[in-house]
N, CA, C and O atoms as a Tripos MOL2 file, in Angstrom:
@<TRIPOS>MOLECULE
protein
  256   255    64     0     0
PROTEIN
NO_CHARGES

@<TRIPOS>ATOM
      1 N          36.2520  -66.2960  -37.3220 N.3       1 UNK1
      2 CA         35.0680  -66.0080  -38.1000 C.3       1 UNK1
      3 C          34.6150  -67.2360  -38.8950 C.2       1 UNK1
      4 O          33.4240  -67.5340  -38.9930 O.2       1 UNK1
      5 N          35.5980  -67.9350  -39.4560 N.am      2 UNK2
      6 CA         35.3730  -69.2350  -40.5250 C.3       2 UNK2
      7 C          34.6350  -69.8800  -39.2070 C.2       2 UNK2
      8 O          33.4130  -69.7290  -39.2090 O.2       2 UNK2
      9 N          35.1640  -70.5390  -38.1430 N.am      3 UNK3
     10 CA         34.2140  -71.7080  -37.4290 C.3       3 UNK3
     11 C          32.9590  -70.5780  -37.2970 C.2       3 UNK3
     12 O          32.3520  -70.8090  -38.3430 O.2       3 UNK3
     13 N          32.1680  -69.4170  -36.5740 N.am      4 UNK4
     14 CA         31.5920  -69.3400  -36.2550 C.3       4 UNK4
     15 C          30.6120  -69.1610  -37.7460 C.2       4 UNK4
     16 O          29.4170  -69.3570  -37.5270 O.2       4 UNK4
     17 N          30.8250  -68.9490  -38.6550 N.am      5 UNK5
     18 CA         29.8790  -69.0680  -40.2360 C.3       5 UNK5
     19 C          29.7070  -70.8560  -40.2630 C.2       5 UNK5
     20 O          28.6610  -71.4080  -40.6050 O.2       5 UNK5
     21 N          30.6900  -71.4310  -39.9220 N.am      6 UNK6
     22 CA         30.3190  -73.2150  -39.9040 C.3       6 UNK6
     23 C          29.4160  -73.6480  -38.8360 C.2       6 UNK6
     24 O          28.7380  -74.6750  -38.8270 O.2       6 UNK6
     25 N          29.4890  -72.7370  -37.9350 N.am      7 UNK7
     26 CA         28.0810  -73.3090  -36.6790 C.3       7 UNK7
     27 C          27.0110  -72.6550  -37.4150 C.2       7 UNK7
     28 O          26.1360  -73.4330  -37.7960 O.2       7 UNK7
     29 N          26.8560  -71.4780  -37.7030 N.am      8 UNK8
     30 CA         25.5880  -70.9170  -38.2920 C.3       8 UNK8
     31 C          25.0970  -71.5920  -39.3340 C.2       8 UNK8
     32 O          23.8770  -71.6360  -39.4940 O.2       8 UNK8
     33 N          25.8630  -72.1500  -40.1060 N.am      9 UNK9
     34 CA         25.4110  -72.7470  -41.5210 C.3       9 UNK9
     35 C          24.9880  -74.4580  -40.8900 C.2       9 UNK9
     36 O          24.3110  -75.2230  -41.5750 O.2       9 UNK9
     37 N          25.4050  -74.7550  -39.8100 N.am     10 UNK10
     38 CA         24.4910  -75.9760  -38.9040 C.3      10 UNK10
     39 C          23.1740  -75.6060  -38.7070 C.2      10 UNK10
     40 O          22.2500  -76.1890  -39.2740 O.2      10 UNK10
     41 N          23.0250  -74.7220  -37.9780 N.am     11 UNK11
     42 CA         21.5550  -73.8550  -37.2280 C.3      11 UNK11
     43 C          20.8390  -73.5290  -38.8010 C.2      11 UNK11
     44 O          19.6210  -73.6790  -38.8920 O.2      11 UNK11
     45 N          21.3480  -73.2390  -39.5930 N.am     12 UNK12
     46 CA         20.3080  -73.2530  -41.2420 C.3      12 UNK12
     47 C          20.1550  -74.2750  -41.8080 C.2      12 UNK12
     48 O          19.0540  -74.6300  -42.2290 O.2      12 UNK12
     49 N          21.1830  -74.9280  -41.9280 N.am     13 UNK13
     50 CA         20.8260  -76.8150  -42.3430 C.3      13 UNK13
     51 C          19.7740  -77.2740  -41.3150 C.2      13 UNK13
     52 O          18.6020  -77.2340  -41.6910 O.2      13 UNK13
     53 N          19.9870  -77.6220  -40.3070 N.am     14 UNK14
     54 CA         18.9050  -78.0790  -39.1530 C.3      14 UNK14
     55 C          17.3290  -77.4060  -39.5430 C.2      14 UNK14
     56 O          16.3610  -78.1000  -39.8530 O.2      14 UNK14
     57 N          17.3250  -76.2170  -39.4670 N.am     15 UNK15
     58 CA         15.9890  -75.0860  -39.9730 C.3      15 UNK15
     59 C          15.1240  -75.8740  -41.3170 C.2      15 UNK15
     60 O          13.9760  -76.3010  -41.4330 O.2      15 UNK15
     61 N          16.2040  -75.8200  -42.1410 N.am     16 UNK16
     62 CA         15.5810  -76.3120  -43.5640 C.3      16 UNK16
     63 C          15.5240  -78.0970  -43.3840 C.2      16 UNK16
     64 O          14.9380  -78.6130  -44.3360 O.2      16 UNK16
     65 N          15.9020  -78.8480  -42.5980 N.am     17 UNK17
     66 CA         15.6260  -80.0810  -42.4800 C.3      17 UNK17
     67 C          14.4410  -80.1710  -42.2540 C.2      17 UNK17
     68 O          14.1180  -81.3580  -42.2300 O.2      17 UNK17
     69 N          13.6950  -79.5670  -42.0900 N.am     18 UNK18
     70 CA         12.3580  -79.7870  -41.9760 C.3      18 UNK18
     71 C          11.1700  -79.1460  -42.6940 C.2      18 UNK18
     72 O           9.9970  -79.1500  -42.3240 O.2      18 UNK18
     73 N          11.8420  -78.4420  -44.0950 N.am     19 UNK19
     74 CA         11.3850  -78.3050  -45.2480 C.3      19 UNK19
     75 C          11.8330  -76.7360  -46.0830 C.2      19 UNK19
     76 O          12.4960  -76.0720  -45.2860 O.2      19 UNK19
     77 N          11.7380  -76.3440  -46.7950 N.am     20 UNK20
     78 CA         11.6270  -75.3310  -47.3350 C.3      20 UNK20
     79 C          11.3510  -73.8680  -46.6520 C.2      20 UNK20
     80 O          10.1350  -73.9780  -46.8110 O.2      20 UNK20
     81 N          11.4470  -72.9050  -46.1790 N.am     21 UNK21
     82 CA         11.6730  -71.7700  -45.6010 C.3      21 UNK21
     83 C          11.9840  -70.6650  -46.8740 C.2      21 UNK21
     84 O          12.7550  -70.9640  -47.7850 O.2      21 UNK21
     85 N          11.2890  -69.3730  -46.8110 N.am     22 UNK22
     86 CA         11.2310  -68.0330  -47.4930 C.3      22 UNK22
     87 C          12.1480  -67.6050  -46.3590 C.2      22 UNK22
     88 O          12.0110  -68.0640  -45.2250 O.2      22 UNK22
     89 N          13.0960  -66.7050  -46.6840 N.am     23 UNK23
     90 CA         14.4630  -65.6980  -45.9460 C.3      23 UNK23
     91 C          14.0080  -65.3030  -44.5390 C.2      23 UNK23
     92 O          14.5400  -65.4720  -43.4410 O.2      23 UNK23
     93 N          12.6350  -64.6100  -44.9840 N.am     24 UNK24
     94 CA         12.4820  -64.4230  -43.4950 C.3      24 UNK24
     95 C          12.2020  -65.0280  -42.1820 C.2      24 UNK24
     96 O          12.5880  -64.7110  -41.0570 O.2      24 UNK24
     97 N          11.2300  -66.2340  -42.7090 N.am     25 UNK25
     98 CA         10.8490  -67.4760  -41.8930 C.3      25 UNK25
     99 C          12.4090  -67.8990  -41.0490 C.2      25 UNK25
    100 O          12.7090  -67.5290  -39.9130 O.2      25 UNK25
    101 N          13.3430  -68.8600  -42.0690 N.am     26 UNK26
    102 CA         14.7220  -68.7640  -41.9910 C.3      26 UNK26
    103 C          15.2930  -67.7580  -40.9710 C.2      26 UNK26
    104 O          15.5780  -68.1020  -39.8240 O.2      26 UNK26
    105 N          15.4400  -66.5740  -41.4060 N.am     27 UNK27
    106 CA         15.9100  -65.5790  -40.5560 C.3      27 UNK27
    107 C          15.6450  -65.6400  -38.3770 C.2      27 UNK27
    108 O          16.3150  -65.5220  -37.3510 O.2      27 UNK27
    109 N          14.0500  -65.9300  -38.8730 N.am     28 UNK28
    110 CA         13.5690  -65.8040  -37.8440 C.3      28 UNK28
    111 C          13.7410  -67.4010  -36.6090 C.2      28 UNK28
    112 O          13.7880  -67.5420  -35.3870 O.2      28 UNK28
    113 N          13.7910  -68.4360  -37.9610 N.am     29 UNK29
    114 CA         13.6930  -69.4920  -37.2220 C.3      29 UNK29
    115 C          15.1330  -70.1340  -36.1730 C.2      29 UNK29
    116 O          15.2000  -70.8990  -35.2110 O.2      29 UNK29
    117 N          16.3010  -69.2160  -37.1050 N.am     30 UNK30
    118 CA         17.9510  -69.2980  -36.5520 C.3      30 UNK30
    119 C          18.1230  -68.1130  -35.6960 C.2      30 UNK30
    120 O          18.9780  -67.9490  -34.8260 O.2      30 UNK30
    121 N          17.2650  -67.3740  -36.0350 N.am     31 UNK31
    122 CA         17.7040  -66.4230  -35.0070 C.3      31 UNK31
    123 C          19.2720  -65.4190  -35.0180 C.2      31 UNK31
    124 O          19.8810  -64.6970  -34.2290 O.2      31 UNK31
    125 N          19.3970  -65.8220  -36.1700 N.am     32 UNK32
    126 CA         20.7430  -64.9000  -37.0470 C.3      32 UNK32
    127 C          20.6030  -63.7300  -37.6230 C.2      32 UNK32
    128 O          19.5880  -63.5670  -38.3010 O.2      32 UNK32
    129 N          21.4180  -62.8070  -37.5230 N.am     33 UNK33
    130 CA         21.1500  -62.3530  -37.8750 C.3      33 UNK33
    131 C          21.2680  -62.1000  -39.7720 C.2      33 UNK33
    132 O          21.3650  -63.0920  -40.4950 O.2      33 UNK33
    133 N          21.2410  -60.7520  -40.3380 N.am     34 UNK34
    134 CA         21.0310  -60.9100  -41.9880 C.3      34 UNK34
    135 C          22.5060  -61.2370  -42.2440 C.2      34 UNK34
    136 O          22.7330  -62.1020  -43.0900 O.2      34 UNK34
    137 N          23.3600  -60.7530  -41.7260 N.am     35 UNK35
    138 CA         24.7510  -60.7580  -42.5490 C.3      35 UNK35
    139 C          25.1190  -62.7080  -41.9790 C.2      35 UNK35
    140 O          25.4410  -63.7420  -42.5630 O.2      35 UNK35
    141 N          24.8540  -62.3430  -40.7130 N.am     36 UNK36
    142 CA         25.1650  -64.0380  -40.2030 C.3      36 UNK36
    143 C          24.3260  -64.9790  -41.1300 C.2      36 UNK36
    144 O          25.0050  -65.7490  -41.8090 O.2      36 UNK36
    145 N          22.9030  -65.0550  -41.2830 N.am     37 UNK37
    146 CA         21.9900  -65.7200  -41.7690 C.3      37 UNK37
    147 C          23.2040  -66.1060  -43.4600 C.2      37 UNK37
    148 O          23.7120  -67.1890  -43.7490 O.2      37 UNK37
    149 N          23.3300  -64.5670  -44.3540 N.am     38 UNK38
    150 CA         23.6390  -64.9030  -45.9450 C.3      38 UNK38
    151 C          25.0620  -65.2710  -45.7860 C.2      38 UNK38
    152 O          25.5690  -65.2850  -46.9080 O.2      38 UNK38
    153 N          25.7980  -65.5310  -45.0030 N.am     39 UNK39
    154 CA         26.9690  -65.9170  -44.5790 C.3      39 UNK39
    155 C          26.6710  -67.2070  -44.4160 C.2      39 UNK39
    156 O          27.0260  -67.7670  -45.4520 O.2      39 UNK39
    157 N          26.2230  -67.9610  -43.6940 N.am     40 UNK40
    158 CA         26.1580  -69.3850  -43.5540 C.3      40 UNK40
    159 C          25.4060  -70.2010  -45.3870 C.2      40 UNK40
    160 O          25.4900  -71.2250  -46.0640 O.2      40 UNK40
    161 N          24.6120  -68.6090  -45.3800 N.am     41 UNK41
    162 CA         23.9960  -69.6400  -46.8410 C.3      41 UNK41
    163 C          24.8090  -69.9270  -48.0030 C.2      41 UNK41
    164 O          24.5280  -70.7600  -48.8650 O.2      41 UNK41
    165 N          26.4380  -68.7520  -47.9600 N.am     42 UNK42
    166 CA         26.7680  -68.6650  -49.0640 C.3      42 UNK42
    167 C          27.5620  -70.1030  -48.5540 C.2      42 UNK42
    168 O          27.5890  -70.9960  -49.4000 O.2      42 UNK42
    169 N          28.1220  -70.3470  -47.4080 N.am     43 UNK43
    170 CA         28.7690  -71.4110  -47.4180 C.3      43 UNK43
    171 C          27.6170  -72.5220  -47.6560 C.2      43 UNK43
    172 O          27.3780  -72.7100  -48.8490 O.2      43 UNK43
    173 N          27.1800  -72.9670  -47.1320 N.am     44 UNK44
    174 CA         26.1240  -74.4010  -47.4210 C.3      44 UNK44
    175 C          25.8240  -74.2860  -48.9380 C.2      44 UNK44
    176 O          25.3960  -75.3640  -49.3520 O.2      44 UNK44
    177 N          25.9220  -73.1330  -50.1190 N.am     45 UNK45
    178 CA         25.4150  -73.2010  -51.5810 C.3      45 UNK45
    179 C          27.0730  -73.2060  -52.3010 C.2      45 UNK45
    180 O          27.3210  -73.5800  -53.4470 O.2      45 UNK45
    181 N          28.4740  -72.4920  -50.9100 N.am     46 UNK46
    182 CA         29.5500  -73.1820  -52.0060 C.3      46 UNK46
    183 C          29.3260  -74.7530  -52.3400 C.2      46 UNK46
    184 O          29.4750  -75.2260  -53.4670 O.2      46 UNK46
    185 N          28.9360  -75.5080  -51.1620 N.am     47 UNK47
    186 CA         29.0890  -76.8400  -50.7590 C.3      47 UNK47
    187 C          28.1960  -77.2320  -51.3880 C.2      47 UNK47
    188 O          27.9120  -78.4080  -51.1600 O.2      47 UNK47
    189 N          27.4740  -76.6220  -52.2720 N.am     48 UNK48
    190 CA         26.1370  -77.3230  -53.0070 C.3      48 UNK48
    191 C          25.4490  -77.7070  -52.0300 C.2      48 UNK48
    192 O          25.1730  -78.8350  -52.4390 O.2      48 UNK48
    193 N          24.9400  -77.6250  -51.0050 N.am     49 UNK49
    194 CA         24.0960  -77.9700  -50.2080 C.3      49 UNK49
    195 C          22.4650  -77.7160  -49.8140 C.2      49 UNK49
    196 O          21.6380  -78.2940  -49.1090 O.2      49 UNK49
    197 N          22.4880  -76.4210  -50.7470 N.am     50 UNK50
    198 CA         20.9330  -75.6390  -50.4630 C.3      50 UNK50
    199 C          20.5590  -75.1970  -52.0440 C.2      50 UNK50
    200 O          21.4510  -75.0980  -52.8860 O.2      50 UNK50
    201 N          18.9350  -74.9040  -52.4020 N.am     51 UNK51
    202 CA         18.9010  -74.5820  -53.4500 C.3      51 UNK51
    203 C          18.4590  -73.4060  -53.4200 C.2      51 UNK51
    204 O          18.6070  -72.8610  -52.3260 O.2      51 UNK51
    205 N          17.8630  -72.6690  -54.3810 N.am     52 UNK52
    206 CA         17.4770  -71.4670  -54.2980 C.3      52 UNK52
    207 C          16.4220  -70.9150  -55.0470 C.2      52 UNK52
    208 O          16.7710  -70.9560  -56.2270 O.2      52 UNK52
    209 N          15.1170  -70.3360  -54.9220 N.am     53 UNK53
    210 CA         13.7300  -70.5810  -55.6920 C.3      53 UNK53
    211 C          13.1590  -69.1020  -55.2740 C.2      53 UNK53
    212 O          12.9220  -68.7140  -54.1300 O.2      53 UNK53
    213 N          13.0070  -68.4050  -56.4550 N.am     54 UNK54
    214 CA         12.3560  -67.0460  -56.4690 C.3      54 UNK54
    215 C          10.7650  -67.5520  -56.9220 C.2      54 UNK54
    216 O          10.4230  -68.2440  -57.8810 O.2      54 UNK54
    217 N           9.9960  -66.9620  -55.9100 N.am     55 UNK55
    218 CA          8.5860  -66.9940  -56.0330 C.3      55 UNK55
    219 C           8.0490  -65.1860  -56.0270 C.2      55 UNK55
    220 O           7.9170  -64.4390  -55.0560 O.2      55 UNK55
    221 N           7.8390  -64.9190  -57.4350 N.am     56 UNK56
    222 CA          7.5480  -63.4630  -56.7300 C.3      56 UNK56
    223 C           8.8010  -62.5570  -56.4650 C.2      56 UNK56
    224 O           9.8060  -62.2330  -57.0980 O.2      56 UNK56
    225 N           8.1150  -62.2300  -54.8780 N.am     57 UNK57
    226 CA          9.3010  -60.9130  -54.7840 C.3      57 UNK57
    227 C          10.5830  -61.7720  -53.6270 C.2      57 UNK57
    228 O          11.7090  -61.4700  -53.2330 O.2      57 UNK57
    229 N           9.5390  -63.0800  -53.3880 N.am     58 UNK58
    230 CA          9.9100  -63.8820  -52.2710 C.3      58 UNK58
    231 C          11.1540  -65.3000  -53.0020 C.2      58 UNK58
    232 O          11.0350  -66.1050  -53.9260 O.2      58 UNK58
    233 N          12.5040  -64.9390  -51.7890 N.am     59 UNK59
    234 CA         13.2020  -66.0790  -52.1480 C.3      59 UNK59
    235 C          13.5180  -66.8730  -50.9510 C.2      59 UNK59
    236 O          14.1020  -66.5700  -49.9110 O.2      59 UNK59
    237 N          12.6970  -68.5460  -51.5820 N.am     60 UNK60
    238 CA         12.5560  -69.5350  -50.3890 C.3      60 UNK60
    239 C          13.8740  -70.6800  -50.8190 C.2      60 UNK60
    240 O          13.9400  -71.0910  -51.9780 O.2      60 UNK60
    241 N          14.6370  -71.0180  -50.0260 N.am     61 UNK61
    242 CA         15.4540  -71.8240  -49.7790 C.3      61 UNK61
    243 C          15.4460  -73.0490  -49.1820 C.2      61 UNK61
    244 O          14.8770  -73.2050  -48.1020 O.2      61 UNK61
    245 N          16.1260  -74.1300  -49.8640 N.am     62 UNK62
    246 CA         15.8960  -75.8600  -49.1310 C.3      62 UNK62
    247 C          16.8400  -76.5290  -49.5410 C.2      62 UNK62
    248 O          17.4560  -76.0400  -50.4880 O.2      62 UNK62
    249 N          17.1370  -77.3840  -49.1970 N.am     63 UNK63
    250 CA         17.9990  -78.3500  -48.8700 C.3      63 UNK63
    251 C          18.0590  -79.2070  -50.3390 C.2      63 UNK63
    252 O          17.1210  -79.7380  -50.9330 O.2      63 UNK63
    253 N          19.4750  -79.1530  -50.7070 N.am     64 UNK64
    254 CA         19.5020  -80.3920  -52.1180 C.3      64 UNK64
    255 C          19.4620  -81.6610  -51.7920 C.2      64 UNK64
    256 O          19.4770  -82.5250  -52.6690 O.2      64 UNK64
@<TRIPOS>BOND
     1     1     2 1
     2     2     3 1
     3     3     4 2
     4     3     5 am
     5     5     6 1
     6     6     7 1
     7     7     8 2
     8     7     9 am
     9     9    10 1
    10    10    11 1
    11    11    12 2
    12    11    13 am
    13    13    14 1
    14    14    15 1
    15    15    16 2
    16    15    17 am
    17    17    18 1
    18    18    19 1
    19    19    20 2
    20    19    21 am
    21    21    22 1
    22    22    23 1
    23    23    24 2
    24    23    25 am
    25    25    26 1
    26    26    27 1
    27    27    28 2
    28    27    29 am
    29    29    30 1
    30    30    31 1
    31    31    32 2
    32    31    33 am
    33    33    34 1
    34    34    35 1
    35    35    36 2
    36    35    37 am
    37    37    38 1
    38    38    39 1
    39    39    40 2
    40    39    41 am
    41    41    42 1
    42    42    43 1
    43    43    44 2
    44    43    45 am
    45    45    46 1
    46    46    47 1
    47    47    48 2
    48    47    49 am
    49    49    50 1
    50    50    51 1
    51    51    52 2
    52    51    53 am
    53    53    54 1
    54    54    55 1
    55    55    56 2
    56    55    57 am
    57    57    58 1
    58    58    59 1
    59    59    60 2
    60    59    61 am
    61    61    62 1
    62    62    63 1
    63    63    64 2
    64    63    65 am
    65    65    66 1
    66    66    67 1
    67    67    68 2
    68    67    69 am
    69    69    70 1
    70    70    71 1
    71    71    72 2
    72    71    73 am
    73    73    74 1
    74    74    75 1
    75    75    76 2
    76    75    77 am
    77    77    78 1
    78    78    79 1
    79    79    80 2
    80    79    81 am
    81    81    82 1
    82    82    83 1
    83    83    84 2
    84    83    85 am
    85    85    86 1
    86    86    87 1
    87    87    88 2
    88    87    89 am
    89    89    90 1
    90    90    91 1
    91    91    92 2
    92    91    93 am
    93    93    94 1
    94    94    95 1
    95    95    96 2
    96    95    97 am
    97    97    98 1
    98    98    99 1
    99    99   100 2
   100    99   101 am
   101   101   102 1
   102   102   103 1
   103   103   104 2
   104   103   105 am
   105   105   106 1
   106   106   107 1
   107   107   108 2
   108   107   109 am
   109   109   110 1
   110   110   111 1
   111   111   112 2
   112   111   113 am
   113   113   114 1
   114   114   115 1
   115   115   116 2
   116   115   117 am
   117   117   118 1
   118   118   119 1
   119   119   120 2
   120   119   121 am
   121   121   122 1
   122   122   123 1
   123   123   124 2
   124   123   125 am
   125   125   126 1
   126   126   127 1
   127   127   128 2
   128   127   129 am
   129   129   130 1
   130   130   131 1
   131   131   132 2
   132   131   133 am
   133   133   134 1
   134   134   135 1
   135   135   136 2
   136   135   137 am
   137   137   138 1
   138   138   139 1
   139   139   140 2
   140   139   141 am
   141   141   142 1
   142   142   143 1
   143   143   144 2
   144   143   145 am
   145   145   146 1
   146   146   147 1
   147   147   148 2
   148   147   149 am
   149   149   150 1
   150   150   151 1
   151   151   152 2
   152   151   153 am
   153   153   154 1
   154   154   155 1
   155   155   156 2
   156   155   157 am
   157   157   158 1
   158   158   159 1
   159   159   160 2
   160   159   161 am
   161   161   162 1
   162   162   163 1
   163   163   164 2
   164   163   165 am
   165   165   166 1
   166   166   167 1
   167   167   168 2
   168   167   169 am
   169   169   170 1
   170   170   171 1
   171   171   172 2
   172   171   173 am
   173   173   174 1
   174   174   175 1
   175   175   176 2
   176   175   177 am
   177   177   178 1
   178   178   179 1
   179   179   180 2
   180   179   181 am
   181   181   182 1
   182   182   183 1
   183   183   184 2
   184   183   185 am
   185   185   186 1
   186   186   187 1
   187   187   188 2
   188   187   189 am
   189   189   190 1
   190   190   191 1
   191   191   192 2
   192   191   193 am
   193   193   194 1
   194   194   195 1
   195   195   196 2
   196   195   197 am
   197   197   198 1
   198   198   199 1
   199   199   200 2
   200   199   201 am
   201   201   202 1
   202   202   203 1
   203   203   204 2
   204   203   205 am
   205   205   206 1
   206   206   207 1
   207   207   208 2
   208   207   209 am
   209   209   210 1
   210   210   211 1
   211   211   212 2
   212   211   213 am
   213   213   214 1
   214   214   215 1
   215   215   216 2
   216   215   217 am
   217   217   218 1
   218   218   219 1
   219   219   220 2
   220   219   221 am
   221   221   222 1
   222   222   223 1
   223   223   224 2
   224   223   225 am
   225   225   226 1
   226   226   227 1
   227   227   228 2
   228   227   229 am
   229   229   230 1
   230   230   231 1
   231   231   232 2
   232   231   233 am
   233   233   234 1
   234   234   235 1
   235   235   236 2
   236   235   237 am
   237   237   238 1
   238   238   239 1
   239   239   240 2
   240   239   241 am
   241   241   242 1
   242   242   243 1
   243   243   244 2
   244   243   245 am
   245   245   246 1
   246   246   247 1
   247   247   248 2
   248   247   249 am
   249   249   250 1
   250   250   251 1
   251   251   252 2
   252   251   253 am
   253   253   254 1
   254   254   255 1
   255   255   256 2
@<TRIPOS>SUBSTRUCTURE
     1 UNK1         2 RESIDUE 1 A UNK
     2 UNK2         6 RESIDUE 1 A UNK
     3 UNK3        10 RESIDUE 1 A UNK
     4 UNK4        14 RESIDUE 1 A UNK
     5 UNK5        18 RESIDUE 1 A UNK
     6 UNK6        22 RESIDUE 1 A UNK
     7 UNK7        26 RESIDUE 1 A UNK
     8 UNK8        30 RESIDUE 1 A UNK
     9 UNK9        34 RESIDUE 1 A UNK
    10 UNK10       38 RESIDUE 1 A UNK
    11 UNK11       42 RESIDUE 1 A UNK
    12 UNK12       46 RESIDUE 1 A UNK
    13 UNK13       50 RESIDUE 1 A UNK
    14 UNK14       54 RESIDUE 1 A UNK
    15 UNK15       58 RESIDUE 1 A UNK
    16 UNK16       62 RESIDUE 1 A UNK
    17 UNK17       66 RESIDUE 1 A UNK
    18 UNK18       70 RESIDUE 1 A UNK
    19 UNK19       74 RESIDUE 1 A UNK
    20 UNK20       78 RESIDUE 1 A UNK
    21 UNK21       82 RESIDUE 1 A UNK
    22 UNK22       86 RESIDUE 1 A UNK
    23 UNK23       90 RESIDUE 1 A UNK
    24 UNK24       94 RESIDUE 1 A UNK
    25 UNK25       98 RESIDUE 1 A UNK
    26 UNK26      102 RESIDUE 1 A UNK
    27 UNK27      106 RESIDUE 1 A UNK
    28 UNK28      110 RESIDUE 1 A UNK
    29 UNK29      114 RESIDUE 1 A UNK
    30 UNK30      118 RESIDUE 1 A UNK
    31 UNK31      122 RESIDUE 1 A UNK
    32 UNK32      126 RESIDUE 1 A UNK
    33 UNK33      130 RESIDUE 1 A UNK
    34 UNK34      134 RESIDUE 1 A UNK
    35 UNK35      138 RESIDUE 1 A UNK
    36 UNK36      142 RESIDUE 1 A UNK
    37 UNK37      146 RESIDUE 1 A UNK
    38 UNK38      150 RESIDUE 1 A UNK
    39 UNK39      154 RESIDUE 1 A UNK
    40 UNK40      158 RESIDUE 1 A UNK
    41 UNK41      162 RESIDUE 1 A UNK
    42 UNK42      166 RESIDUE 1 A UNK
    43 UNK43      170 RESIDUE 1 A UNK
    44 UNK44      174 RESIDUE 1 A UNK
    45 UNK45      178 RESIDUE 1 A UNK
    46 UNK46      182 RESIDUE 1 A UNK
    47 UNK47      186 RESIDUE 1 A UNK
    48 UNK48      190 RESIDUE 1 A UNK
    49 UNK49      194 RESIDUE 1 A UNK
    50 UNK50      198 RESIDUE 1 A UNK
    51 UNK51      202 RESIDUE 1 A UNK
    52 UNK52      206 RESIDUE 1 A UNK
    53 UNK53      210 RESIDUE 1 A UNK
    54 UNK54      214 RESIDUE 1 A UNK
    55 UNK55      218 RESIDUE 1 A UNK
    56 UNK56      222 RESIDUE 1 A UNK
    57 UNK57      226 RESIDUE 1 A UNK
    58 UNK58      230 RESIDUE 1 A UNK
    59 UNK59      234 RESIDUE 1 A UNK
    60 UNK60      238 RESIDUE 1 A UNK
    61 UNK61      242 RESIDUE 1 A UNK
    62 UNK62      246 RESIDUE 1 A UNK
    63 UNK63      250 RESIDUE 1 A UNK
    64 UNK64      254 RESIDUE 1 A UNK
């Protein structure tokens, strides 16, 4: 389970390399699913790697 949350949290780093993404955009752009998708994010935000920005009802995520 640990390697396959470390490939997913690749496929979300890669996504957001090319800017900022709201959950669902994200969701849609990895093609993960929700538990896979907040699984890779919690690892890339242990690692300090992603930030996190409530707009609204909407939360968009990017790269530190």
């Amino acid at each position: 389970m640990i390697e396959k949350i470390g490939i997913n949290a690749g496929l979300v780093w890669n996504a957001l390399s090319k800017g900022s993404l709201e959950v669902k955009a994200l969701k849609k752009a990895t093609k993960l699913t929700e538990k896979d998708l907040y699984a890779a994010l919690g690892w890339l935000a242990r690692e300090g790697k992603v930030q996190f920005t409530e707009e609204g009802k909407e939360l968009f995520i990017c790269l530190n």
